[in-house]
C-alpha positions as CSV (number, residue, x, y, z in Angstrom):
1,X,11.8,9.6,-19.2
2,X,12.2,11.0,-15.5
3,X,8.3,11.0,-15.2
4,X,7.9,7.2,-16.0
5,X,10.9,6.0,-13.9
6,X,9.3,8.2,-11.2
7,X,6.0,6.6,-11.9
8,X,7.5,3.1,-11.2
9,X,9.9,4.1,-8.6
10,X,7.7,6.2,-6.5
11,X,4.4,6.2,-8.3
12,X,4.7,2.3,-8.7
13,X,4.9,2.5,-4.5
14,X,4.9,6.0,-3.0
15,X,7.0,4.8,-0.7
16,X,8.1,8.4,0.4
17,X,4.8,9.4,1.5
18,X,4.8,6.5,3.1
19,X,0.9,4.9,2.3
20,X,2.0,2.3,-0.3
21,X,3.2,-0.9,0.2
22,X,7.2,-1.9,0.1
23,X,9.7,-4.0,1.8
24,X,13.3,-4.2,2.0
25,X,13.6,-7.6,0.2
26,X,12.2,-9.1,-2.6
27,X,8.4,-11.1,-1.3
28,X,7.7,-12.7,-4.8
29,X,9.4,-16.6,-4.7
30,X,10.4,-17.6,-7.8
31,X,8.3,-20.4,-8.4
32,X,4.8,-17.6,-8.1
33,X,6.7,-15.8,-11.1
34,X,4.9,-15.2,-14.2
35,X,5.9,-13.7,-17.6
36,X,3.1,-11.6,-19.4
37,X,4.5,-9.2,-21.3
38,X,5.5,-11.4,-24.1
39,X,7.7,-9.7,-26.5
40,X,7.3,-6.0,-25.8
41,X,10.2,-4.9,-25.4
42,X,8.8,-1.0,-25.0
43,X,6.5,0.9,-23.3
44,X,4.6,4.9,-23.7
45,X,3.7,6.1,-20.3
46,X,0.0,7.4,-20.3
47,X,-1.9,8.9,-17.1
48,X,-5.6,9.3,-16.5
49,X,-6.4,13.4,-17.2
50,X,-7.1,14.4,-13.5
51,X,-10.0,17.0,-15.0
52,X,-11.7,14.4,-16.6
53,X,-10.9,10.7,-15.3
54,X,-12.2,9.1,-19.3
55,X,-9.6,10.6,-20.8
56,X,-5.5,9.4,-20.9
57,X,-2.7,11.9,-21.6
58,X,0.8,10.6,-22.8
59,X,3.2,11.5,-20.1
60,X,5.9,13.4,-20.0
61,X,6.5,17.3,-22.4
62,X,6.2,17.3,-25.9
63,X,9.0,15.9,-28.1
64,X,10.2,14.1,-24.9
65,X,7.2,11.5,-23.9
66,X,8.3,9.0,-21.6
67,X,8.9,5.8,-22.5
68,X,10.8,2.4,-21.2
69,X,12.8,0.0,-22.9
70,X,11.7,-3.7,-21.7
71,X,14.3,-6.8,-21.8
72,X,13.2,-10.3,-20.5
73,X,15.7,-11.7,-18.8
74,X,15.4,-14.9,-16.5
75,X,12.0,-14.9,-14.6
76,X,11.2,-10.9,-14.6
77,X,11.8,-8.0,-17.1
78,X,14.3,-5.1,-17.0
79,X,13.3,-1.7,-17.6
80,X,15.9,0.7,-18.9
81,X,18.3,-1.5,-17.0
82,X,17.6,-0.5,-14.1
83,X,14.3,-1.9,-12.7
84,X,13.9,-5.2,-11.9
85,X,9.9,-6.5,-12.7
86,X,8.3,-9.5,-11.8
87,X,4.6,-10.7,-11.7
88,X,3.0,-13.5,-9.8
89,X,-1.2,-14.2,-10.3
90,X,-3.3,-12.5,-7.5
91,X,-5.0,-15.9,-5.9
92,X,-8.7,-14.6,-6.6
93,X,-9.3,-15.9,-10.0
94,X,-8.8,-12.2,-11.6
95,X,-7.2,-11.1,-14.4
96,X,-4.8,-8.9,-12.5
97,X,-1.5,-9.0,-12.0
98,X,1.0,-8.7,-8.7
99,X,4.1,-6.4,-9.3
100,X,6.8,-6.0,-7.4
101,X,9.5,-2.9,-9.0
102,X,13.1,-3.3,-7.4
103,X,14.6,0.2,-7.2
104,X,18.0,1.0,-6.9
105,X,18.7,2.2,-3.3
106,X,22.2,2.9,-2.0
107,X,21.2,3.4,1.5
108,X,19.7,-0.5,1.8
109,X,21.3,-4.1,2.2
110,X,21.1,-5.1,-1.0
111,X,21.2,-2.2,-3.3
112,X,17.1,-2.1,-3.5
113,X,14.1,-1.3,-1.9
114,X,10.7,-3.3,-3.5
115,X,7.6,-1.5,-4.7
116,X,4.2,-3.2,-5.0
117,X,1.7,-2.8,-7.3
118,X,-1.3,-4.2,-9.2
119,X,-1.5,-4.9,-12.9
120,X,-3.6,-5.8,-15.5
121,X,-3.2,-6.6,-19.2
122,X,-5.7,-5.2,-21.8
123,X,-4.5,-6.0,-25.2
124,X,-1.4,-3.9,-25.5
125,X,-1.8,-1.8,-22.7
126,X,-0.5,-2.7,-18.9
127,X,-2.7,-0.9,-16.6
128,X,-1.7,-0.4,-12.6
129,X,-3.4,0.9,-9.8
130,X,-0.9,1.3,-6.6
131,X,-2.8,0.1,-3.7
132,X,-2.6,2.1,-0.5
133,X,-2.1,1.0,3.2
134,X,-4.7,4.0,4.3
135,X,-7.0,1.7,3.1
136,X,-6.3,-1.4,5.2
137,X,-8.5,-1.6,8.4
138,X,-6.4,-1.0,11.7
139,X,-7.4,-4.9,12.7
140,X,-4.9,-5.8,9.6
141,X,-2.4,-3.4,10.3
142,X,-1.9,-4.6,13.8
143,X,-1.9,-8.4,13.0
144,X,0.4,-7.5,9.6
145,X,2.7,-5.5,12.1
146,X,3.3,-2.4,9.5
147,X,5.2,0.1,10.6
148,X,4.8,3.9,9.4
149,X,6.5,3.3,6.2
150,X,3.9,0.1,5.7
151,X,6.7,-2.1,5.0
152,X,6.1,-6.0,4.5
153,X,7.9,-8.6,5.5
154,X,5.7,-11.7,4.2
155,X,4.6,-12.6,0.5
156,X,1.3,-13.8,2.6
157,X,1.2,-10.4,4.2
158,X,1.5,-8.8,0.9
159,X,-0.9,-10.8,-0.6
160,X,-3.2,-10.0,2.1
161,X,-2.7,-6.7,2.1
162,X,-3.4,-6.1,-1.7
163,X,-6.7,-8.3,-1.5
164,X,-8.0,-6.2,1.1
165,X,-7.3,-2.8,-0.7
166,X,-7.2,-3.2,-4.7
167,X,-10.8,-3.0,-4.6
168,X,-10.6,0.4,-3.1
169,X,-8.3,2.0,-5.7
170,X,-8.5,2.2,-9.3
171,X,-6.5,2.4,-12.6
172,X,-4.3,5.7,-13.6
173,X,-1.7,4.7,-15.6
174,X,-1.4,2.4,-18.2
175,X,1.9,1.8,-20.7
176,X,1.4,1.2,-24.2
177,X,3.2,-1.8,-25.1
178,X,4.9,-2.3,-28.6
């Protein structure tokens, strides 16, 4: 169970290594919110094998897998009551998803930090690929204004920021939905 809350709390948006994007405040509006998880209301945390990428492996140590219970609530899901999920469309005509995690953060206005990801739905299976600001070019950095923590201020800078480096990462962990 720690596994997965860590995959969504720092794998979700490594945030402490400081390449994936954040912010202090949620960048979704709620009128970009979408709800595609239908009625799942839990998930089974798989990660690609890292000695061969074709194969998944359920997370977490036998007898204890990871897994998440999901509640819709409002315009965003809850998972384990603690994490706060929304989606909004990615603008390009895919079939991917924007996600934005709140995590529970004492330290922060708020009580939360946000962690961006992307997402895509195949069948019963939510797949995300964490994109990563080492891959924005220095031009977008500068005009975004990122700091060392790549932390976003805009929904338009997020936006921009995941269009210009989804392409560059791929797919390693996916939940099983039931």
């Amino acid at each position: 169970m720690f596994r997965l809350k860590t995959c969504l709390a720092a794998a979700l948006c490594a945030l402490a290594v400081g390449c994936a994007f954040g912010s202090n405040e949620a960048l979704i509006p709620a009128e970009d919110v979408v709800l595609p998880l239908d009625a799942f209301t839990l998930a089974d945390t798989f990660v690609q094998n890292s000695d061969d990428p074709t194969l998944w492996d359920r997370s977490g140590n036998e007898g204890a897998y990871e897994n998440y219970t999901l509640r819709q609530e409002a315009n965003g899901y809850w998972l384990d009551e603690t994490f706060w999920l929304v989606f909004a469309s990615l603008d390009d005509g895919s079939d991917e998803y924007l996600m934005q995690v709140a995590t529970p953060e004492e330290s922060v206005d708020g009580g939360y930090v946000y962690n961006y990801a992307v997402g895509k739905i195949v069948g019963e299976r939510l797949f995300i690929k964490l994109p990563d600001c080492d891959d924005l070019p220095i031009d977008t950095i500068n005009e975004l204004e990122l700091d060392a923590d790549c932390t976003l201020t805009t929904y338009a800078g997020l936006k921009r920021a995941v269009a210009e480096t989804k392409g560059a990462i791929s797919y390693t962990t996916y939940y099983q939905l039931r």
